[in-house]
N, C-alpha and C positions, 0 to 999 in steps of 0.2 A: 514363245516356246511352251509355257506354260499352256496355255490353251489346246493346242498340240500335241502334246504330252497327255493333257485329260481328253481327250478327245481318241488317241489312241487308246489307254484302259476303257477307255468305256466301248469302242470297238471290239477289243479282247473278250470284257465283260460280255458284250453281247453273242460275240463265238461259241465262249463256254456255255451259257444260255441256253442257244439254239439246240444245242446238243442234247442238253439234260431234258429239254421242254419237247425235243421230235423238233422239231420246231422249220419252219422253210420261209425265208423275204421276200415277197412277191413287189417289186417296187418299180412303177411307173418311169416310162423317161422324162417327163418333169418334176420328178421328184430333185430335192436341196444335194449338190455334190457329194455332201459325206454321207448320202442316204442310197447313191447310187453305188457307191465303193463298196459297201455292206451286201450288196443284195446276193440271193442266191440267182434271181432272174429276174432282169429289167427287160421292159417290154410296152408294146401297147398294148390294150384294152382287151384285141382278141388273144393276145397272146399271152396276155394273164390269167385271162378266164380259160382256157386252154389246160394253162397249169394247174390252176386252181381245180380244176376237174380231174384231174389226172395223178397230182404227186401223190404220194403216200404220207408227209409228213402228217402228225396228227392235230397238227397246229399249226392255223397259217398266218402269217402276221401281211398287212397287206399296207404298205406304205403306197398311198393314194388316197381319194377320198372316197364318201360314203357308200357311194353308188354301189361300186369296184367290191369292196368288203361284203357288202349284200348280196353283192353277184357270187363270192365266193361262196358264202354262207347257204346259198339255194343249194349250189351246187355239191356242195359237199354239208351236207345238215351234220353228220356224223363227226365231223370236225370241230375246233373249236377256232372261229375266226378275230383276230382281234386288228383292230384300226386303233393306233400309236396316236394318231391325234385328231381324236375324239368330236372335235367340232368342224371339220375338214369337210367342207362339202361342197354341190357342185352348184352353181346358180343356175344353169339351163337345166339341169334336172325340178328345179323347183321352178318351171315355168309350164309345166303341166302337170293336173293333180289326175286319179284315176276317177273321179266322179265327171272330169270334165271329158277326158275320153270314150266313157261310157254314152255323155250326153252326144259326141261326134260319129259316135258309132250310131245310135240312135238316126242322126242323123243322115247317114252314108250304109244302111244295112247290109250294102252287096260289095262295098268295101274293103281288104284287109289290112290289121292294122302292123303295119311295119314302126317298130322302138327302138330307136338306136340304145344304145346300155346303158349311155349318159340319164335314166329316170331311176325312180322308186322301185321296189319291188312290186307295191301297189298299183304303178302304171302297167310296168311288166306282165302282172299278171291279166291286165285286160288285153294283151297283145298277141297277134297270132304268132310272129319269130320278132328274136331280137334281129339288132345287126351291131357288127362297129363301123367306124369311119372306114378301115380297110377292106370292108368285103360289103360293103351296101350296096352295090350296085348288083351285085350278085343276089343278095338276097332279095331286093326288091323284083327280079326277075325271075325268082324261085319260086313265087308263090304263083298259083293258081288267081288267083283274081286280077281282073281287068283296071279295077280302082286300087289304092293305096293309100289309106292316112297317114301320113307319114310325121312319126312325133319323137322329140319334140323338137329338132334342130330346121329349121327351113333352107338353111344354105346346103346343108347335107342332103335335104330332101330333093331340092333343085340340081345340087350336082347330080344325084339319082336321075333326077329325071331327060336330061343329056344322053342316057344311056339307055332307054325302056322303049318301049310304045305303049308303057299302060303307064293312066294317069294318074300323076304321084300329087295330092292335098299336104303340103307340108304344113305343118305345125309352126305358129310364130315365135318360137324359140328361138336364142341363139347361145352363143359361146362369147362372153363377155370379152376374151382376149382376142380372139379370130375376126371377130366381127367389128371390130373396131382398128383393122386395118384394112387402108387406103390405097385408089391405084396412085394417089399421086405421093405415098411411101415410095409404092415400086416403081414410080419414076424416078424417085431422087437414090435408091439404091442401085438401079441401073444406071444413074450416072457417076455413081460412085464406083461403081465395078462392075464397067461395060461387059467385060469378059467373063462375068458370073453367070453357073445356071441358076434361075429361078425355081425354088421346088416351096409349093403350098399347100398348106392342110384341106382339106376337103371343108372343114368348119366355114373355112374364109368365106367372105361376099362372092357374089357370081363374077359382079368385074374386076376384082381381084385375080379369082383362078384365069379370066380368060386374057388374062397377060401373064401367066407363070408357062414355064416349060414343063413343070411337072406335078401333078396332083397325086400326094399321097398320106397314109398315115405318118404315125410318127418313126415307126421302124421301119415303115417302106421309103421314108426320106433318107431315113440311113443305111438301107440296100444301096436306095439309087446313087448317093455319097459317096461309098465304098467300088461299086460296080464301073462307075464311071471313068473315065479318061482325063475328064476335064480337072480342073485345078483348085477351082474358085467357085463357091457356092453363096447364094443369098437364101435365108432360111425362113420361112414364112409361117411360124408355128411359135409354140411358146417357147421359149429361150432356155429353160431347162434342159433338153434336146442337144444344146452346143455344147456340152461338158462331154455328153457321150460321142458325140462327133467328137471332140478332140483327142478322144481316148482312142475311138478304133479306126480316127482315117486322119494320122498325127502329120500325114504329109498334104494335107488339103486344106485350104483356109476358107472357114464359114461365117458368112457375116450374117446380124440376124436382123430380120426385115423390120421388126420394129423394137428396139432395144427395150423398151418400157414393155413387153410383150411379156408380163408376170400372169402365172395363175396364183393367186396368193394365199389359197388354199393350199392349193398342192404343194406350199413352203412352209407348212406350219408341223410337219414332221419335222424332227430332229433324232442324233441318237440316245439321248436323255431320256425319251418317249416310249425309242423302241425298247430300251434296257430296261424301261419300266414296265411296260405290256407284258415283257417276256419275264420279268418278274413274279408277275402279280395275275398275270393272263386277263389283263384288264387294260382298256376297255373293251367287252365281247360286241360283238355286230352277232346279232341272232336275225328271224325273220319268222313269223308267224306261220305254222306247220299250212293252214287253208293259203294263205297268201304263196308260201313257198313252194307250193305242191302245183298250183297254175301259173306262175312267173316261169318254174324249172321249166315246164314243155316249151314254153318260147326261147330260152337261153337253147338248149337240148337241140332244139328244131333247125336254130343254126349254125352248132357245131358240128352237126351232123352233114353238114355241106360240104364236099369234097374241095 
């Protein structure tokens, strides 16, 4: 109870906070339970960057990791963006730098470079649009070029390319938790729960997706959840996800495809963090005026997509 009890005041705490500071939650659906109960808008990738372009708060506090806060921070310079825990970052973001894209660009000139948001601001900015997991396929088809570098996720790149006739080069990137599940998980899930739909993140391996029923982000798993008929779900994503499923679809049982399936960044938030960000307006995520000023047209370029 104790715990509980501090854990509520410090909730409260951060209420009052939000107030005094302008202040607005932008918090990921893998974010820690009690980081999801706080938020003002949980979301994926595009739908935070979405917010983040759009709210008026004058302080955005962005429960996820670094990338995310960066993206905020392009987008809204005039803001003050802070990330609660500070070391939170993404490993496929750190599997391509912008010197090595520059040198791919070099060598593919007629190329264009397609970046999913998962990079740097510095990748960013060498990139004609970004994308996220939920509208890549779109955006890969938006641009005018025939070629596609496509950086830095490769299973992302390849589901892209399912969907194109221009040739998508993915990036040997991956996503440490996606990529290291198995078709023979989703055999032993289907036989646990014959009568389950399968729904996987775009991240997953190629033979992964091509045994799922359903490929989507992380809030288009939770459309298709909610939308659905069916009863019973196997969940192919990072297991953070399952809290928010059992909050908005309390009559449907989600099992999740690979229980071990942590991002263990994305759990290094807590409300301790945020009540001290919001304190102290630290830690700030800035981004270099030259850097932000060529990443912004790539974010820009694919919000602008209907």
């Amino acid at each position: 109870m104790d715990r509980l009890a501090g854990s509520a005041e410090i909730g409260a705490e951060i209420q009052r906070l939000k107030e005094e500071q302008d202040a607005i939650l932008l918090v990921h659906n893998y974010q820690p339970d009690e980081i999801q109960d706080i938020a003002d808008i949980t979301g994926d990738s595009l739908e935070l960057s979405r917010a983040a372009a759009t709210r008026e708060e004058g302080v955005i506090v962005f429960c996820g990791v670094d990338f995310m806060a960066e993206t905020a921070a392009i987008l809204s310079p005039e803001k003050t963006v802070l990330l609660p825990a500070e070391d939170a970052c993404c490993p496929m973001a750190q599997m391509i730098s912008a010197p090595e894209l520059r040198l791919a660009k070099e060598r593919h000139p007629d190329a264009a470079v397609v970046c999913y948001v998962n990079t740097s601001a510095e990748v960013k900015a060498e990139s004609n649009i970004c994308c996220t997991s939920s509208n890549a396929v779109k955006v890969v088809n938006s641009v005018k070029e025939d070629e596609i570098i496509f950086v830095p996720d490769r299973n992302l790149g390849r589901y892209a390319q399912r969907f194109t006739k221009k040739k998508v080069m993915p990036w040997e990137g991956f996503c440490i938790v996606h990529d290291r599940i198995t078709p023979s998980q989703v055999m032993a899930a289907r036989k646990a729960h014959p009568d389950a739909v399968l729904l996987v993140h775009p991240e997953c391996r190629p033979e992964v997706i091509d045994l799922a029923d359903h490929v989507a982000s992380t809030s288009g798993i939770i459309r298709e959840v909610a939308a659905s008929k069916k009863k019973e779900f196997i969940i192919g994503t990072e297991i953070g996800i399952l809290y928010r499923l059992k909050k908005e679809c309390p009559d449907k049982a989600c099992f999740p495809l690979d229980e071990k399936g942590i991002c263990r960044n994305m759990k290094k938030t807590d409300l301790k963090k945020v009540r001290d960000a919001l304190l102290t307006l630290q830690p700030r995520v800035t981004v270099p005026d030259d850097v932000a000023a060529r990443a912004r047209g790539a974010i820009e370029r694919m919000l602008a997509l209907p």
